[in-house]
MARLUM-865702 format. One record per residue (C-alpha): residue number from 1; residue in three letters; y, x, z. Coordinates in pm, 1 decimal, decimal comma. Each point is the difference from the previous one (the first is absolute). Example, Ala and Ser with C-alpha at 12.3 -4.5 7.8 and 13.67 -1.06 7.14 Angstrom:
    i   aa        py        px        pz
    1  ALA    -450,0    1230,0     780,0
    2  SER     344,0     137,0     -66,0
***
This chain:
    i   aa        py        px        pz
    1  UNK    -794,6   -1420,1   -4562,7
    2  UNK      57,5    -173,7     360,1
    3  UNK     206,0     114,6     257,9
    4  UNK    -304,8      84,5     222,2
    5  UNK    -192,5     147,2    -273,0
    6  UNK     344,4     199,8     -98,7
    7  UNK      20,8     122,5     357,6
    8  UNK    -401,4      74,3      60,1
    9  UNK      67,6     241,1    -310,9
   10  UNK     263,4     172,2     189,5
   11  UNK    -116,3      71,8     311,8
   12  UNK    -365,3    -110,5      22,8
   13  UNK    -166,1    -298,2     105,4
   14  UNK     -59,0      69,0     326,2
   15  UNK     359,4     -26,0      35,7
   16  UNK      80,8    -293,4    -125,7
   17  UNK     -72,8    -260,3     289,1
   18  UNK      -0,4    -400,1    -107,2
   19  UNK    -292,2    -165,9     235,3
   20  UNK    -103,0      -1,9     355,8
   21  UNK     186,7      34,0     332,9
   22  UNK     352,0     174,4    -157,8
   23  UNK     196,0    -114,2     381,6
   24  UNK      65,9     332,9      73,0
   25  UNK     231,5     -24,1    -310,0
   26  UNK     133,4    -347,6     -32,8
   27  UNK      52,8     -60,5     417,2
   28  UNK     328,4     115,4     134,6
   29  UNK     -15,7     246,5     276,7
   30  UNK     125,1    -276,6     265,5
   31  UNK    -245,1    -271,3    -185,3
   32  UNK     250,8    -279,3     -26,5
   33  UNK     -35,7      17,1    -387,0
   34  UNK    -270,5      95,3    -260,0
   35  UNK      -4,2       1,6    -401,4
   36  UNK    -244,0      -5,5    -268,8
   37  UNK     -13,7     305,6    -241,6
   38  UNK    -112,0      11,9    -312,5
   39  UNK    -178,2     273,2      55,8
   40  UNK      67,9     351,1     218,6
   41  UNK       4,7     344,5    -208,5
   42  UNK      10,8     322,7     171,8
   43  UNK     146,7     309,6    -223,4
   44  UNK    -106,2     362,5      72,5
   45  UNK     297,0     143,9    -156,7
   46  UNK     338,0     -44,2     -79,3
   47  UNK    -112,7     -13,6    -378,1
   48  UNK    -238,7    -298,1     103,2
   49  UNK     322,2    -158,2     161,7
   50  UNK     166,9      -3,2    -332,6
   51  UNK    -257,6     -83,5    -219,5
   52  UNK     -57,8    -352,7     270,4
   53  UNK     389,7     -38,4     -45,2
   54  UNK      13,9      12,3    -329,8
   55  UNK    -344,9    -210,2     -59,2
   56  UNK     156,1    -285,5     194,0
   57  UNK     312,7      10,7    -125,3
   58  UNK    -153,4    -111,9    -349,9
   59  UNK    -147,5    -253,3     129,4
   60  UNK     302,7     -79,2     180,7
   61  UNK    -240,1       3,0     355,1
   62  UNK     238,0      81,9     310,2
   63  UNK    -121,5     278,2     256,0
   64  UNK      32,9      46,2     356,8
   65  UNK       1,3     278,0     167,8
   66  UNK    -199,1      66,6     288,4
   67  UNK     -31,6     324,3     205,3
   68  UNK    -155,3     -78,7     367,5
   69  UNK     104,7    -368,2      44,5
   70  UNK     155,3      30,4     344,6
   71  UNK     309,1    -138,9    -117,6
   72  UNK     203,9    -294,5     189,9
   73  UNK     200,4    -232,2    -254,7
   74  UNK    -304,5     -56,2    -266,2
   75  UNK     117,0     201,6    -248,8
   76  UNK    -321,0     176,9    -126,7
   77  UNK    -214,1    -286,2     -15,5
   78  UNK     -77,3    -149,6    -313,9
   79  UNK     113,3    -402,2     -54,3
   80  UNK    -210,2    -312,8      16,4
   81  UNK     -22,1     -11,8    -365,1
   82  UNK    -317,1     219,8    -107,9
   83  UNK     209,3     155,2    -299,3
   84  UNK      69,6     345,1     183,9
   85  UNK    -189,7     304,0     -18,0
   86  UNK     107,7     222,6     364,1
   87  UNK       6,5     334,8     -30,4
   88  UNK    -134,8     189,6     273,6
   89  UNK      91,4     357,3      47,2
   90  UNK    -269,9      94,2     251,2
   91  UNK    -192,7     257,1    -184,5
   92  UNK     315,5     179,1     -72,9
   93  UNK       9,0     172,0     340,7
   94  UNK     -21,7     361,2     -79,5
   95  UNK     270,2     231,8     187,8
   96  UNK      63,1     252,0    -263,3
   97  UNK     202,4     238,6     159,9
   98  UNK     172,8     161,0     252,3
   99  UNK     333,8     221,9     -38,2
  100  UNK      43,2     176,4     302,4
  101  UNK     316,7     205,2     -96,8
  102  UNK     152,7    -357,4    -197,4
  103  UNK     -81,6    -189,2     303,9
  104  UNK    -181,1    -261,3    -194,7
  105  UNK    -317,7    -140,3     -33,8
  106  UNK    -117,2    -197,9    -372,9
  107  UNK    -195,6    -295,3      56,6
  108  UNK    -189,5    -269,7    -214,6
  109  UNK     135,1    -351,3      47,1
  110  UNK    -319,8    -150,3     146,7
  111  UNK     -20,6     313,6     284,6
  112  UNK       6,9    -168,3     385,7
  113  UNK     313,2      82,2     216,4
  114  UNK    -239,0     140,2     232,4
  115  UNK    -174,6     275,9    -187,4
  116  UNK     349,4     111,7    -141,3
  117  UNK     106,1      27,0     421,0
  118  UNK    -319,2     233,4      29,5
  119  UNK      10,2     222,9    -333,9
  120  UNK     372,7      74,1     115,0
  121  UNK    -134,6      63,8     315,2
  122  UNK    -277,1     184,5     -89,8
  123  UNK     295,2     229,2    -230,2
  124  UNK     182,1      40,3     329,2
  125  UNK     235,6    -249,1     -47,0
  126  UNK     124,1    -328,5      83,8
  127  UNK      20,4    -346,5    -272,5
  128  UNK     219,8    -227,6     218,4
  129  UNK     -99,6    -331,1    -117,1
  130  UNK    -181,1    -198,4     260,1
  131  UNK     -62,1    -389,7     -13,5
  132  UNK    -254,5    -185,0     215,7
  133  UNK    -260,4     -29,5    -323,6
  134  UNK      43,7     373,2     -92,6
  135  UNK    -421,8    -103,5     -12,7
  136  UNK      35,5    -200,7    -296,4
  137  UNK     317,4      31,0    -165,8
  138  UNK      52,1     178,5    -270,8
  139  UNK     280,3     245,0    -153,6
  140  UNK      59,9    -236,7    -308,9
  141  UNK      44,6    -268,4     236,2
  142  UNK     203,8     196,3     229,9
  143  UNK     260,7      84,7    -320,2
  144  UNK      -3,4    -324,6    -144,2
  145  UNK      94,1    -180,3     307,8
  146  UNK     230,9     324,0     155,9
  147  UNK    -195,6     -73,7     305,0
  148  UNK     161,6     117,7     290,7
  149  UNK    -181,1      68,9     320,8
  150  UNK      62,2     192,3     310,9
  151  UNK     161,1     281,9     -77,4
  152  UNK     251,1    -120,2    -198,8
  153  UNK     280,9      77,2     264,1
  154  UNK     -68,0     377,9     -72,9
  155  UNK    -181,6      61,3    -349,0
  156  UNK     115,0    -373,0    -153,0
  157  UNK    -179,0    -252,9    -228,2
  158  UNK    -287,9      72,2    -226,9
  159  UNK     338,4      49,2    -316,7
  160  UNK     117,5     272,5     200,5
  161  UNK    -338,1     172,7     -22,8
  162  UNK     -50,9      47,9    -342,6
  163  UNK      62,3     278,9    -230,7
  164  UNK    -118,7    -143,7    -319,2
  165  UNK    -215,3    -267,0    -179,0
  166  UNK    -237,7     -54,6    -263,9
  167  UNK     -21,0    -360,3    -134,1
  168  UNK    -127,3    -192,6    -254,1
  169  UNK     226,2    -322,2    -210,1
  170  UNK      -4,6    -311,5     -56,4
  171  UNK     -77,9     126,1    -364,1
  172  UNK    -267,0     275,7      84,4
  173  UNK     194,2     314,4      -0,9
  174  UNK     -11,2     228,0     292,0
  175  UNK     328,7     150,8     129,0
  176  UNK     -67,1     343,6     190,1
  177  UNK     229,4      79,3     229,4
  178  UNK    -218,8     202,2     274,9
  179  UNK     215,8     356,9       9,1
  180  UNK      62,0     -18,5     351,5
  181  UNK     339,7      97,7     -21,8
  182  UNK     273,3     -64,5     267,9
  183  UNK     261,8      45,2    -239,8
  184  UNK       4,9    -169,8    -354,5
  185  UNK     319,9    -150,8     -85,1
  186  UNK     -46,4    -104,2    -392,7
  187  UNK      42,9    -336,3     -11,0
  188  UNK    -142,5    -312,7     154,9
  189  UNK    -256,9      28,9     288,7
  190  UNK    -267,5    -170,6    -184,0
  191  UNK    -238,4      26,0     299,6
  192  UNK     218,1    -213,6     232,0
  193  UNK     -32,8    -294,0    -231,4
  194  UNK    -355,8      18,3      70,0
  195  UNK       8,2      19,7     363,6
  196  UNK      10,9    -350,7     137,8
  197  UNK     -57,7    -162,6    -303,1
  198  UNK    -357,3     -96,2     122,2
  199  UNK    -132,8      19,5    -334,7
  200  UNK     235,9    -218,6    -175,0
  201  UNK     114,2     306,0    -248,1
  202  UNK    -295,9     224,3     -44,2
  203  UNK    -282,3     147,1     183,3
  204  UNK      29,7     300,7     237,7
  205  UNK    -315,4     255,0     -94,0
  206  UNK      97,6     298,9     181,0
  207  UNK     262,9     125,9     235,2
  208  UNK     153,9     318,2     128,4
  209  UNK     123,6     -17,4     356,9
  210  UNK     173,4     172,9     221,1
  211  UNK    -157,3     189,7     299,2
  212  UNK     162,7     150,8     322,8
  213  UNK     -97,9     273,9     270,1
  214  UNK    -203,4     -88,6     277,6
  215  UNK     273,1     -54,0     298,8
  216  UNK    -105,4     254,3     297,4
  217  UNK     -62,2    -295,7     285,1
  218  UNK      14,2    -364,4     -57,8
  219  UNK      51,9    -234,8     314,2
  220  UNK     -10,4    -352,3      69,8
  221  UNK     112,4    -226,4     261,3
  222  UNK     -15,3    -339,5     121,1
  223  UNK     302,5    -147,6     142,0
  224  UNK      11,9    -359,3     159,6
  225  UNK     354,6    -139,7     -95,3
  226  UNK     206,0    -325,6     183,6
  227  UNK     169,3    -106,6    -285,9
  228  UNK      30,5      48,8    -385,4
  229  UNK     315,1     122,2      32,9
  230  UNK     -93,1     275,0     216,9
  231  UNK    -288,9     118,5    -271,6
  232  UNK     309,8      25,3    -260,5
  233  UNK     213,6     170,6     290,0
  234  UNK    -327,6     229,3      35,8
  235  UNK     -17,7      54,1    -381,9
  236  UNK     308,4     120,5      37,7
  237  UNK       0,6     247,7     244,2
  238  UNK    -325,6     112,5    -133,6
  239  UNK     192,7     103,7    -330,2
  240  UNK     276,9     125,9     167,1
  241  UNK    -239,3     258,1     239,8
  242  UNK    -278,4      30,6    -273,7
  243  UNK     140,1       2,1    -326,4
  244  UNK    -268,8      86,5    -310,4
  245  UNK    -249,3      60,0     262,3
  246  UNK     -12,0    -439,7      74,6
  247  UNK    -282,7     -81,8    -260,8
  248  UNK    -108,9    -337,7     122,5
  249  UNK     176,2    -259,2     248,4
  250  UNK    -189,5    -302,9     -23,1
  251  UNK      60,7    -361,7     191,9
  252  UNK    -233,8    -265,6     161,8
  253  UNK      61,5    -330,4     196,6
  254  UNK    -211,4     -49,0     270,5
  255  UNK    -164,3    -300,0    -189,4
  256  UNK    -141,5     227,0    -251,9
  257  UNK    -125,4     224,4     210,2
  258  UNK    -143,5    -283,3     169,7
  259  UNK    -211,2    -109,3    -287,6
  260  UNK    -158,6     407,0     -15,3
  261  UNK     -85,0     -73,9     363,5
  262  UNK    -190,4    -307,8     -27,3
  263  UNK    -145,4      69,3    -332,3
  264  UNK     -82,5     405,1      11,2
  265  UNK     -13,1      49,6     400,0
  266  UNK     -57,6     333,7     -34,4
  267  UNK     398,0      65,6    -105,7
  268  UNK     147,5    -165,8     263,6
  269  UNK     369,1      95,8      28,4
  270  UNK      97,7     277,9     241,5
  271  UNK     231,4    -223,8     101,4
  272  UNK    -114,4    -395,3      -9,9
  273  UNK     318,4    -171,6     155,5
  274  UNK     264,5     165,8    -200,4
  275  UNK     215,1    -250,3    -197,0
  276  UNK      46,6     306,4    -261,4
  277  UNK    -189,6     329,9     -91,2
  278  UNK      69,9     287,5    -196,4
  279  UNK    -231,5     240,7    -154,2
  280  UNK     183,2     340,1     -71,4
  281  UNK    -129,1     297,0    -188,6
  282  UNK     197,8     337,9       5,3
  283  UNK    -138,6     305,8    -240,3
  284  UNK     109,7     354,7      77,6
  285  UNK      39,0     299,0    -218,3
  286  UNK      61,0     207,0     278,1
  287  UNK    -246,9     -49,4     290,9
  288  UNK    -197,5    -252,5     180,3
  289  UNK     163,4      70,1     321,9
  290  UNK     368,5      -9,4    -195,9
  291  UNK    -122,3    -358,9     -82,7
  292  UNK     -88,3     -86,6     321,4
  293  UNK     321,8     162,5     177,5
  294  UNK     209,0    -233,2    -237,6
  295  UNK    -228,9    -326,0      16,6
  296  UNK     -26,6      22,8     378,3
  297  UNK     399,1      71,2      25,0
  298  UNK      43,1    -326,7    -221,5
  299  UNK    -226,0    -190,5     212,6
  300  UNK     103,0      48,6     342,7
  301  UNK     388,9     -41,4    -116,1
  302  UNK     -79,2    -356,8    -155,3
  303  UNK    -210,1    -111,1     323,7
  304  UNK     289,9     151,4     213,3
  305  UNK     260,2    -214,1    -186,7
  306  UNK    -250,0    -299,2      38,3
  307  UNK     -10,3     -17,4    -465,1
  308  UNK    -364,1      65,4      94,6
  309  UNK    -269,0    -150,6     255,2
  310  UNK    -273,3     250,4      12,9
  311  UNK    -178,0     240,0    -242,9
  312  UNK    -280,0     202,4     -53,0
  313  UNK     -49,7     311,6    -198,3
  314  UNK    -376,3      58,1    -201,3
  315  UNK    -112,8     289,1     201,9
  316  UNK    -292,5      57,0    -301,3
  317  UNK     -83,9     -79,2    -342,6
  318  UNK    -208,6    -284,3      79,9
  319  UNK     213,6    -159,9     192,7
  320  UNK     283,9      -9,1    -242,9
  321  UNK    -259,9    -152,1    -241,8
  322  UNK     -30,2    -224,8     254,9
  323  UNK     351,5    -127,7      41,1
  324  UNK      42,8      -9,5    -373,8
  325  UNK    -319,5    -231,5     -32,5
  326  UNK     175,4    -254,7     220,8
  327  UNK     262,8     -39,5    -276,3
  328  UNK    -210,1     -20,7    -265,5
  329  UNK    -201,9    -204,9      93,5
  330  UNK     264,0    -320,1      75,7
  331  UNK     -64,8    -122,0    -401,0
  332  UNK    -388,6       9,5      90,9
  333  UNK      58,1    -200,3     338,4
  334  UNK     241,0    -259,4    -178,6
  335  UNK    -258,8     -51,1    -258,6
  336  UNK    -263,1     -79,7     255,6
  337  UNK     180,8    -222,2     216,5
  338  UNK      66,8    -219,0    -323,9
  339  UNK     200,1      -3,1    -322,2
  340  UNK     353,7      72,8      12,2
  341  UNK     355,9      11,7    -157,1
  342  UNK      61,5     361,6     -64,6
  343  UNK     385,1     171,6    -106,6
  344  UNK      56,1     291,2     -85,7
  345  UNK     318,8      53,1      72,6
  346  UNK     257,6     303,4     -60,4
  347  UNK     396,3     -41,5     207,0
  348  UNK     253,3     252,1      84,5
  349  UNK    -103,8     104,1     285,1
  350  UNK     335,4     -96,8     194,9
  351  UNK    -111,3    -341,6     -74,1
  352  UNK    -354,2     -22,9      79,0
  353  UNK     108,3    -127,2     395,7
  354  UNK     184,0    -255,4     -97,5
  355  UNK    -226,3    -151,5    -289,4
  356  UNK    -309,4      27,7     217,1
  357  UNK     241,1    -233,3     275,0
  358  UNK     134,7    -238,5    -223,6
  359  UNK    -362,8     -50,9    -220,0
  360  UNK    -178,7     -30,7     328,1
  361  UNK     201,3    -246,0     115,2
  362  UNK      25,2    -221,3    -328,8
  363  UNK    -400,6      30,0     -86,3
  364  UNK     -55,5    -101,3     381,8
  365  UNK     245,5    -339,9    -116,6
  366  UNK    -179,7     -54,6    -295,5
  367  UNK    -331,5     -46,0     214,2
  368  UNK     -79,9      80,8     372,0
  369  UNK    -226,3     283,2      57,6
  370  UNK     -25,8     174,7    -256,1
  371  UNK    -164,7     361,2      84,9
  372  UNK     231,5     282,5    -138,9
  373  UNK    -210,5     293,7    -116,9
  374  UNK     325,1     292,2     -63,6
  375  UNK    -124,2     331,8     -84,6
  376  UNK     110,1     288,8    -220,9
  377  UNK     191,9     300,8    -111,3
  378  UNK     338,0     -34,5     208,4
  379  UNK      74,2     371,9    -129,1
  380  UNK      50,5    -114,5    -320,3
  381  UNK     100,4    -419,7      66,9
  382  UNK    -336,5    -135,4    -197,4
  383  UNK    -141,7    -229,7     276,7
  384  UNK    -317,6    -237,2     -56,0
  385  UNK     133,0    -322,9     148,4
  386  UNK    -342,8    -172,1     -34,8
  387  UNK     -13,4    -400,0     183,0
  388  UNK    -356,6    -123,9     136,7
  389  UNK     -11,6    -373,2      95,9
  390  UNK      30,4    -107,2     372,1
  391  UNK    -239,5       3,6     211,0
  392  UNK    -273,5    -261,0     -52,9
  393  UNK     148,9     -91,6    -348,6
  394  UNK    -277,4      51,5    -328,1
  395  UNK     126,1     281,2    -235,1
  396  UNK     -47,0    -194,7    -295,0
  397  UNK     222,1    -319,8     136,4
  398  UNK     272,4     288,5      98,6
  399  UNK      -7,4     181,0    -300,8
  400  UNK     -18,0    -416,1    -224,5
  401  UNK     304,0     -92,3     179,9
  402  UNK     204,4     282,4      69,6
  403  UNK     -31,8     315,8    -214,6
  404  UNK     241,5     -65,7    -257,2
  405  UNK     235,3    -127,1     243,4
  406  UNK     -15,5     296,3     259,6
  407  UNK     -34,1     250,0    -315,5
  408  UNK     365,8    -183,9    -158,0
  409  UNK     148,9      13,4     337,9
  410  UNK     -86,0     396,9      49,7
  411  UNK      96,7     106,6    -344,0
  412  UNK     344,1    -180,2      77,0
  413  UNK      47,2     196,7     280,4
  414  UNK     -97,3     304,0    -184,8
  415  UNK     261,3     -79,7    -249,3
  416  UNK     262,2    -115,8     304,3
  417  UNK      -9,7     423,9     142,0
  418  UNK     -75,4     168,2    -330,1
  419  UNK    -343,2      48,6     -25,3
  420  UNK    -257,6      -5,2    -282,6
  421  UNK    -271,9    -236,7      29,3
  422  UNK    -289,4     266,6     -42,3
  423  UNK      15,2     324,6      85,0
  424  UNK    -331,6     186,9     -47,2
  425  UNK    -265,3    -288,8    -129,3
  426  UNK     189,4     -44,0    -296,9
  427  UNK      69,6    -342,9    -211,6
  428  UNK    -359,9     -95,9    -202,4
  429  UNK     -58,1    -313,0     -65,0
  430  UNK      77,6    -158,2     394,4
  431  UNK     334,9     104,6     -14,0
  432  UNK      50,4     -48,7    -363,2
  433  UNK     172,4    -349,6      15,6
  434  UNK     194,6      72,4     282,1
  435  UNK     150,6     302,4    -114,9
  436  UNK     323,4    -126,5    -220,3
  437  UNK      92,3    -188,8     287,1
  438  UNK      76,3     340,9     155,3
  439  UNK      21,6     259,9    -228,0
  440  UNK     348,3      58,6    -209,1
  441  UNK     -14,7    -135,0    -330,4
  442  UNK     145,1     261,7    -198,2
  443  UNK    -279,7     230,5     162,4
  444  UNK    -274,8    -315,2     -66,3
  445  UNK     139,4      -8,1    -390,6
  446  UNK     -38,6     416,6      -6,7
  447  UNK    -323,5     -34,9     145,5
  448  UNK     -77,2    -256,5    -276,2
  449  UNK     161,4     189,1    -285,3
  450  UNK    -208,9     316,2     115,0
  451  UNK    -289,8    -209,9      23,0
  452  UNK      26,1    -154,6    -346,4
  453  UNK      80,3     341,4    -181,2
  454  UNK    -320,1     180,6     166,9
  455  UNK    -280,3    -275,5      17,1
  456  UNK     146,6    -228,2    -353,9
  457  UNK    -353,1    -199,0      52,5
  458  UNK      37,6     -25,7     353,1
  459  UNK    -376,3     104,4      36,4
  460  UNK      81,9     206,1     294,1
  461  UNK     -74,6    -168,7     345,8
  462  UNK     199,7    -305,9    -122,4
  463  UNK     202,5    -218,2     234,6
  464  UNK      19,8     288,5     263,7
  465  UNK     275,4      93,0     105,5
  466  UNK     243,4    -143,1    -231,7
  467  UNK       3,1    -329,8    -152,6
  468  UNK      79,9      13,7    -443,0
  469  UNK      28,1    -367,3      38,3
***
């Protein structure tokens, strides 16, 4: 029997997708690259999963993974070849439960980060994960990349979420691990080697995650910044006079706030000549007026001891939305002013000053011009230190002539303060050359060895990740 026939037997025809317009599948989500699959299937269950893994593995057909396909470093598109079959996860969406006492919530691996933020919050409680295509995205996704997001300052990364897993091999068996338990110390944490592998090591069919209490109040403000090193000198003081309460502390250069105002007029900046702004969230457990008290106090005190410019404070709902639309909507306005260099970038934060200083400088050597676009999570050092051409220069000549050469002389700088070259996009296949170059090789020959003992066929998202070769 053929592959396709094998895999129309296991979860129907209709399923099995080899002709017409398959883009939505084979097109990264930034459309710089695009594959050819041999065909898409689309399990219902995690039984389906393991009968497709265990179908291709005899006929020794590699799979990639594919939950919403909103990923950055084109790791869950197939290859140019036509020889692999994706698997796409999308009608495996069902949220199956909710635990109010266990705090947890068990989800299917193809469920959308969104409806998991509105079952929680239709239980009365709070899933902290936020990312700009919360839309789109999916759980799976979210786990096998340990996407990080917003909130990471307060809840952390996607990891730190999860309770348990259920996944299926490299050889078709499926490992339950889905007790929701905060406590299980017998042995290795099997789910961890799953998280961030993007797919390289098994499939991720179901979840258990953690959920939280609704906080009482949640503020936001809007604070225009001189300098850099006044937002860290902020982020500072905001810890110091906050403490667990600080849930997001986000940074943008007036450049990329720029590019929302020309592009999405409509989110214009509260503040359009700052050099610097912070967006800064605040929950309470207490009250709203607590919150307030304690976010105003913070506020005036920077401004009096000139760390801060001006600020505003959301005086409604909408208007927080607002604010928080203006930063996510900077990747949206890069990609329609043209196609870009993008980093994602995590530092100590004690260093994140001086890198941005001495990059700057040496990218604005290496060619006059260039437009900085420096956004991110300063509460937790992952900035995206994205480059767009100069003004009146064609993408495509910038990006010919000077990608690899602005990307080489980032990543050195990265290396220079201690830094890791991604932070929350992960490694796919973009990064997947670069990454011995920067990574410790005992930790690159682990990742190998683990690789090798888990996936012997290496039919698993191959060359993601981490090279065998």
């Amino acid at each position: 029997m053929s592959l396709i026939h094998a895999l129309e037997s296991i979860v129907g025809p209709s399923h099995v997708l080899i002709e017409g317009d398959l883009s939505a599948f084979e097109q990264d989500w930034r459309k710089r690259s695009k594959g050819r699959a041999l065909c898409v299937v689309s399990p219902g269950s995690t039984e389906e999963v393991a009968q497709v893994i265990k179908a291709c593995a005899s006929h020794q057909t590699s799979i990639v993974p594919q939950g919403g396909n909103t990923g950055l470093v084109v790791g869950s598109i197939p290859d140019e070849s036509g020889q692999q079959v994706l698997l796409s996860l999308k009608r495996m969406r069902s949220i199956e439960a909710i635990d109010t006492d266990n705090l947890s919530i068990t989800v299917q691996a193809g469920c959308v980060l969104q409806e998991i933020q509105e079952a929680a919050d239709h239980a009365g409680l709070l899933f902290p994960l936020s990312l700009g295509s919360e839309g789109s995205c999916t759980i799976g996704g979210n786990l096998s990349t340990n996407a990080g997001g917003t909130q990471v300052l307060r809840y952390g990364n996607t990891r730190d979420l999860c309770l348990g897993l259920e996944v299926v091999s490299a050889s078709g068996e499926i490992y339950s691990g889905l007790s929701g338990l905060r406590k299980d110390n017998t042995g290795y944490d099997l789910k961890n080697l799953f998280i961030g592998a993007e797919g390289t090591l098994g499939i991720i069919t179901r979840a258990t995650m953690k959920l939280y209490p609704k906080p009482k109040a949640t503020l936001t403000a809007f604070v225009a910044v001189h300098d850099l090193e006044r937002c860290v000198n902020l982020l500072a003081r905001a810890h110091q006079a906050l403490s667990a309460q600080l849930t997001g502390f986000e940074v943008m250069n007036q450049f990329s706030m720029s590019l929302v105002s020309k592009h999405i007029p409509q989110l214009a900046c509260p503040f359009p000549g700052a050099a610097w702004c912070v967006l800064l969230e605040v929950s309470d457990s207490e009250s709203e007026r607590h919150a307030s008290e304690q976010l105003e106090a913070l506020l005036s005190d920077a401004i009096e001891q000139e760390v801060a410019n001006n600020a505003i404070i959301a005086d409604s709902l909408q208007k927080a939305k607002h604010l928080w639309h203006i930063r996510e909507s900077i990747t949206m306005a890069q990609a329609m002013e043209g196609l870009n260099i993008k980093n994602d970038i995590s530092l100590p934060v004690s260093s994140i000053t001086e890198f941005v200083r001495v990059t700057d400088h040496a990218l604005k050597e290496m060619l006059s011009g260039m437009q900085l676009v420096n956004f991110g999570h300063l509460g937790d050092g992952n900035l995206h230190y994205n480059v767009q051409a100069p003004a009146g220069m064609p993408a495509s000549e910038f990006l010919l002539e000077f990608e690899d050469r602005v990307n080489t002389l980032v990543y050195q700088k990265v290396k220079q303060f201690k830094g890791s070259i991604s932070a929350e996009h992960g490694i796919g296949s973009l990064k997947v050359h670069t990454l011995p170059h920067y990574k410790d090789p005992v930790a690159l020959q682990l990742m190998r060895q683990i690789k090798t003992s888990l996936d012997p066929l290496n039919t698993m998202n191959p060359n993601r990740v981490v090279l065998l070769t």
